[in-house]
C-alpha positions in Angstrom: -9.8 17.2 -6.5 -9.8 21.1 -6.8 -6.3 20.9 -8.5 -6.0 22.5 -11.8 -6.4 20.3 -14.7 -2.1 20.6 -15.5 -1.8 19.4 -11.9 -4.4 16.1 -12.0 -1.8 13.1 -12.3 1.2 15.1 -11.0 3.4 13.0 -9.4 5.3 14.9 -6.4 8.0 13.0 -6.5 9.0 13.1 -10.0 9.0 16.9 -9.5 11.3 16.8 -6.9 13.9 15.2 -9.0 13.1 17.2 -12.0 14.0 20.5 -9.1 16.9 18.8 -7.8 17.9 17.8 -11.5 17.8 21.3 -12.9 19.3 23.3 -10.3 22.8 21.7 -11.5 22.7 23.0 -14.2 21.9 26.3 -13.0 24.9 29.7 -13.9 25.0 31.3 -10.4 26.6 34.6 -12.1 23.8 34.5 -15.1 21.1 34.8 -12.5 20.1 37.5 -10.1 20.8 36.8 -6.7 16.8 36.2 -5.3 16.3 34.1 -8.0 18.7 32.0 -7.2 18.8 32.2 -3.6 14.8 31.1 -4.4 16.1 28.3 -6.7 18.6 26.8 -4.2 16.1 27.1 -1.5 13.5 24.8 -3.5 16.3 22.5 -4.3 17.2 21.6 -1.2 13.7 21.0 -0.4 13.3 19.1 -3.1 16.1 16.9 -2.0 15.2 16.2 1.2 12.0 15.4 0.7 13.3 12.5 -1.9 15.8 11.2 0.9 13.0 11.6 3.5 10.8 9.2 1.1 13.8 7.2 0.2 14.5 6.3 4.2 10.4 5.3 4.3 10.4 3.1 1.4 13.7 1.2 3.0 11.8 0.8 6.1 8.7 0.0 4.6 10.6 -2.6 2.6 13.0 -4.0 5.8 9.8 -3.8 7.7 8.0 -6.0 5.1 11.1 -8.2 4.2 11.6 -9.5 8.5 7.3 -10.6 7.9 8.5 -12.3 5.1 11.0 -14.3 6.7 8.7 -15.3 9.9 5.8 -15.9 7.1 2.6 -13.6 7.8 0.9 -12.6 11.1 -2.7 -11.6 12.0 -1.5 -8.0 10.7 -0.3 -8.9 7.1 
């Protein structure tokens, strides 16, 4: 709630691949060497946090799709 009024409605993940997006297109010889050691660190962040969310959301959805099949429990 104490987020800056740019941040409010900032969706994380959207960031991620906007990072992960960009970097691509990113001149290693037209940049200074911190910057982009800085750049390529926050891609590779970036991307694995969106595979990290990526292999939750398949379990989340395998998880969901097996109480499916055996139709819903006392926890569903």
């Amino acid at each position: 709630m104490a987020a800056t009024p740019a941040l409010r409605g900032f969706d994380p993940n959207e960031g991620y691949r906007l990072i992960a997006r960009l970097f691509q297109s990113v001149l290693r010889d037209r940049v200074n060497s911190a910057d982009y050691a800085r750049a390529e660190k926050q891609a590779r962040m970036a991307s694995h946090r969106l595979a990290r969310q990526a292999r939750e959301t398949a379990q989340v959805e395998k998880r969901s799709g097996r109480s499916g099949d055996r139709g819903p429990t006392l926890f569903d």
